[in-house]
Residue, then its C-alpha position, 0 to 999 in steps of 0.5 A: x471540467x472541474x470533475x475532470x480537474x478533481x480526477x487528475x489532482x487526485x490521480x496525478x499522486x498515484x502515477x507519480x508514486x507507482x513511477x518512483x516505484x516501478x523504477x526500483x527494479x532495476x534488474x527486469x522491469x515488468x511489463x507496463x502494461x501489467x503493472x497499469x493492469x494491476x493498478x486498475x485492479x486494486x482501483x476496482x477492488x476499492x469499491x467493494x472495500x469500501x462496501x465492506x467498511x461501510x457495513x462496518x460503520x456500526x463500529x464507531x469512529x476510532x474502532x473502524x480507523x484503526x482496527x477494522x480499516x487497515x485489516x479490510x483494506x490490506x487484506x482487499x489489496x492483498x487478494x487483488x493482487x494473490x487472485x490475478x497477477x500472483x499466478x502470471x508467469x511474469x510473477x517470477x522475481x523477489x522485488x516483483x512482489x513489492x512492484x504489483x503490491x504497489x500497484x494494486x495499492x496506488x489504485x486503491x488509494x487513488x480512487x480512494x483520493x478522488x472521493x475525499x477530493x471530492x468531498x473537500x471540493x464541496x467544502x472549499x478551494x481552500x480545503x481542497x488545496x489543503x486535502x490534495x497536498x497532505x494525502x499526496x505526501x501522507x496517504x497515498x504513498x502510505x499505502x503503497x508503503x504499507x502493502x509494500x510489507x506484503x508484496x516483498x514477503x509475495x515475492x520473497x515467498x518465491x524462495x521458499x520451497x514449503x508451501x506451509x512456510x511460505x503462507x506463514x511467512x507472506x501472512x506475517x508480512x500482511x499483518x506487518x502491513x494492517x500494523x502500520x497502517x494501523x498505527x497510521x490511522x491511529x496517529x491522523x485520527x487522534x493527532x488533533x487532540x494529542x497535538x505534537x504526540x499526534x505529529x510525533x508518531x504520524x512522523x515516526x510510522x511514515x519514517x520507519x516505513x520508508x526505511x523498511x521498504x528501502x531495506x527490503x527493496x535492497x534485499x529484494x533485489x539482492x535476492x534476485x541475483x543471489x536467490x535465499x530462502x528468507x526464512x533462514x536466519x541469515x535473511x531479513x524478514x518482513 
């Protein structure tokens, strides 16, 4: 029972975050049982994620958070997302590359909750309310925010005709995403010796995040409607 509790706490983040997301597109919803297919995808992916990190371990604390994590977790999502769903004919509009990136993101971070939940369970009832309540507001749309970066460059890519052009442009947003979320880490790892630096930077990536992905949820769907090539200068970027 109190497994099957620590599983729904943990989840319950991932669903909620993967609802307020899929409701953005507005235009032609994908297929839900799509979408639930890709966040058990990126929920799968975890697992060897995680392996990858752990042979990584030898690094150190603050060289595997900041630098060594976000490449391997943002390039795990992303290949978890490029190798299924990206050649599924449902593939087919600029903000469907934000709504499985999303998707495949809310898995792994889910799953990825569900451990730390587990762990601060066996701590206490108070560190489990406390773990809970920040990676539900901080962590777990943190990764959807991140591979957000990603996913609009996926589908943007769409537009672009040059298959060299469209690799470059949807790389750049891939290394976006590795940026945030490494400076993410960075501002949770050392928040506790920086005090309210820490907090300060903590609170400006999670801001700036959010009002990048909004401004590329609008362009997205503005290009759905109006198709342009976003490597013209005229296009947002990443």
């Amino acid at each position: 029972m109190t497994l099957l509790f620590i599983f729904a706490l943990a989840f319950a983040p991932g669903i909620y975050w993967l609802l307020y997301f899929y409701h953005k597109d507005r235009l032609a919803p994908e297929p839900r049982s799509l979408v639930a297919r890709t966040f058990m995808i990126g929920l799968v992916a975890a697992i060897p994620i995680a392996i990858a990190e752990l042979l990584f371990s030898w690094l150190g604390g603050f060289l595997m958070v900041v630098a060594v994590a976000p490449i391997l977790e943002e390039y795990g999502k992303y290949f978890s997302v490029k190798f299924t769903v990206y050649h599924n004919k449902e593939f087919d509009e600029p903000l469907d590359g934000i709504i499985y990136a999303v998707a495949a993101a809310l898995g792994f971070a889910s799953f990825e909750n569900f451990l730390y939940l587990l762990h601060a369970y066996q701590v206490g009832a108070g560190e489990l309310v406390a773990t809970s309540i920040v990676r539900a507001l901080l962590s777990v749309p943190g990764h959807a925010l991140f591979s957000s970066m990603w996913g609009y460059a996926m589908g943007m890519g769409l537009l672009i005709t040059d298959p060299v052009q469209r690799k470059r442009f949807i790389q750049k947003g891939v290394w976006t995403a590795i940026f945030f979320h490494a400076l993410f880490n960075f501002s949770i790892f050392a928040g506790g010796d920086m005090g309210l630096v820490g907090a300060a930077i903590l609170i400006a990536v999670i801001s700036t995040a959010w009002k990048a992905v909004k401004r590329r949820i609008e362009t997205a769907l503005e290009a759905g409607v109006h198709p342009q090539d976003p490597s013209s200068k005229t296009t947002p970027y990443t």
